[in-house]
Every structure is written in C-alpha cells, then in structure tokens.
C-alpha positions as CSV (number, residue, x, y, z in Angstrom):
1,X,-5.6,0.4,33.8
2,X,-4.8,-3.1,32.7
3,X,-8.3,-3.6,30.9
4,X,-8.4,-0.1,29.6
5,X,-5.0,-1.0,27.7
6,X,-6.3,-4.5,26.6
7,X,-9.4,-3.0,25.2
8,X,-7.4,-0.5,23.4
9,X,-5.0,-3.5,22.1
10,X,-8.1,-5.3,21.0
11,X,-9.6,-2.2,19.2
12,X,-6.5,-1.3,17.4
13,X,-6.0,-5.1,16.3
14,X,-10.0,-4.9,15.2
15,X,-9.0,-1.9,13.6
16,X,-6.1,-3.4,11.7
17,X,-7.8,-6.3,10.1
18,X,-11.0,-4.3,9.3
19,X,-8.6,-2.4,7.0
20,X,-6.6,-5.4,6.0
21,X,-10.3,-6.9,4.9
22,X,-11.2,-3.8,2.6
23,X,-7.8,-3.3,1.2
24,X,-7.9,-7.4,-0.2
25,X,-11.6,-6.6,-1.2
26,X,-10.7,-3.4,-3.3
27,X,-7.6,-4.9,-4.6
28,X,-9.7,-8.4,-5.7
29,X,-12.1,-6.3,-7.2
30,X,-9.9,-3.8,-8.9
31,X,-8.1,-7.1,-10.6
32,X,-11.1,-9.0,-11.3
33,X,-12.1,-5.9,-13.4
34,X,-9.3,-5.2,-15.4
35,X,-8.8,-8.6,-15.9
36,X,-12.4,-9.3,-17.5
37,X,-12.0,-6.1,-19.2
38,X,-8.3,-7.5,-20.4
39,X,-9.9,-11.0,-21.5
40,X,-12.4,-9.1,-23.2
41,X,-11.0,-7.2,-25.5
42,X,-7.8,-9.5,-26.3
43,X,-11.2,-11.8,-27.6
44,X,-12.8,-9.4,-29.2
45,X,-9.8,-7.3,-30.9
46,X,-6.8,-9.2,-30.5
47,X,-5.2,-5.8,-29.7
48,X,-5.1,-4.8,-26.7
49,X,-3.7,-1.5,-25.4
50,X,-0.2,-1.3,-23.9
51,X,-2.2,1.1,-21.0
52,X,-4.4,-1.9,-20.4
53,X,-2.2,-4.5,-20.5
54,X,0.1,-2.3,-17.7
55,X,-2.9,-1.4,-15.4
56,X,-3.8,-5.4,-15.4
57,X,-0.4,-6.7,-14.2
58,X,0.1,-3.8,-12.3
59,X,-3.6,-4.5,-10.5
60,X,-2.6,-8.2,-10.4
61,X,0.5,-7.7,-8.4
62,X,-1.1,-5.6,-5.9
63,X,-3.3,-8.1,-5.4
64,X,-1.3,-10.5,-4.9
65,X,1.1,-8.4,-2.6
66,X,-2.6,-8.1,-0.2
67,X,-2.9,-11.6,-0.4
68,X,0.2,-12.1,0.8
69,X,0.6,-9.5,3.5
70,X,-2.8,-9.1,4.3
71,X,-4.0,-12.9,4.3
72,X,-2.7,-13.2,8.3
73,X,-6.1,-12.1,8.9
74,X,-8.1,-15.0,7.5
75,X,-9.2,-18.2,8.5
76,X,-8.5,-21.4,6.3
77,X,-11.8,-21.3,4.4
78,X,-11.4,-17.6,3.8
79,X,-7.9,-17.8,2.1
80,X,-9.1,-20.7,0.2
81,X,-11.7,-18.6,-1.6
82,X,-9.0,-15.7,-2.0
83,X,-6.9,-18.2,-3.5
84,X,-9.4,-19.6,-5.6
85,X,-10.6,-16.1,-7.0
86,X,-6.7,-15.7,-7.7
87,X,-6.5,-18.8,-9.4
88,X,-9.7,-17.5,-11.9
89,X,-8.2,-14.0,-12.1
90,X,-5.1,-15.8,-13.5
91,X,-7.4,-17.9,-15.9
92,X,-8.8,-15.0,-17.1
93,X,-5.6,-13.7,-17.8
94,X,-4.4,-16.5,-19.7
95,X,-7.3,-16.6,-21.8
96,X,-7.0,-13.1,-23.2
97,X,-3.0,-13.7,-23.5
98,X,-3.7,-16.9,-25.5
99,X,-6.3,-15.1,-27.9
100,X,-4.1,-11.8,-28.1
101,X,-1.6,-15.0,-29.4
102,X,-3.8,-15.8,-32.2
103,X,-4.8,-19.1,-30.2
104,X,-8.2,-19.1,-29.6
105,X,-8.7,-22.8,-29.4
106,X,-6.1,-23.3,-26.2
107,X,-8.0,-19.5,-25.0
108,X,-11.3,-21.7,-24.8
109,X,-9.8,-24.7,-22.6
110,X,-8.0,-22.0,-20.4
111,X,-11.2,-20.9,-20.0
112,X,-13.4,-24.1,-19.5
C-alpha cells in the first residue's frame, strides 16, 4: 500500500509540472507573438489598435503570472532562459512603445 500511494504521489506531482511546463510554454509563446506583432506595427504605422495594444498587456501579464506561479518547477538554468525571454518580450515592447512615441531613434537602441 505504501508504494502504491507514493507512486501515485509521484505521478500526480509528474502530472502537475507537465502541465505547469505547457501552460509557461503557451503563455511565452502567446506573448512573444503579440508582442512582435505589437513592435511591428507600432514601426510600421505608428498606430496601433487599442484591441492590440489590450491583448499584448493582457498576454504579458499572464505570462508573467506563469512565471511566477509556475516557475517552482524549474531548475536555475531553466528560469534563467524564462527570464531572459521575459526580459526580450519586454524589449520588444518598449521598442514599439517608443516608435508609437514618435521616437524612433531611442526605438532602435531598445532594440540593439
């Protein structure tokens, strides 16, 4: 009985952080997508949509809420890459925020 219910503890917990795992992954990738697609077209416009601009933060926060909730399931090296894509994701943002600003020239060292 005792290693029945540790290899049901051990599944669940395997369970748990296999959808801990795909829940950062779709939020990362969600954010990294509207945030390209933000930086994008506050570059190539300078007017970006109100409905764009709200599904980027609101993709940003979410993924930043995995991060934070969900990050109990990765090692050092692993958080430091989530971070790091966070870090760019925020980049990116700042980018199309500084051209939708009519600043191109600080949009192009946020992005170097």
């Amino acid at each position: 009985i005792a290693a029945a219910n540790k290899r049901k503890s051990a599944e669940y917990l395997l369970q748990k952080e296999a959808d801990a795992l795909a829940t950062l992954l779709e939020k990362a990738e969600r954010c990294h997508t509207l945030s390209q697609e933000y930086a994008n077209a506050a570059k190539l416009q300078n007017d970006v949509s109100d409905n764009l601009i709200e599904e980027t933060n609101d993709a940003l926060a979410e993924f930043e809420a995995a991060v934070s909730t969900k990050g109990v399931f990765l090692n050092e090296e692993e958080m430091n890459a989530i971070s790091s894509h966070l870090g760019s994701v925020r980049r990116m943002l700042g980018y199309g925020d500084e051209h939708r600003r009519g600043r191109p020239n600080v949009a192009e060292e946020i992005g170097n």
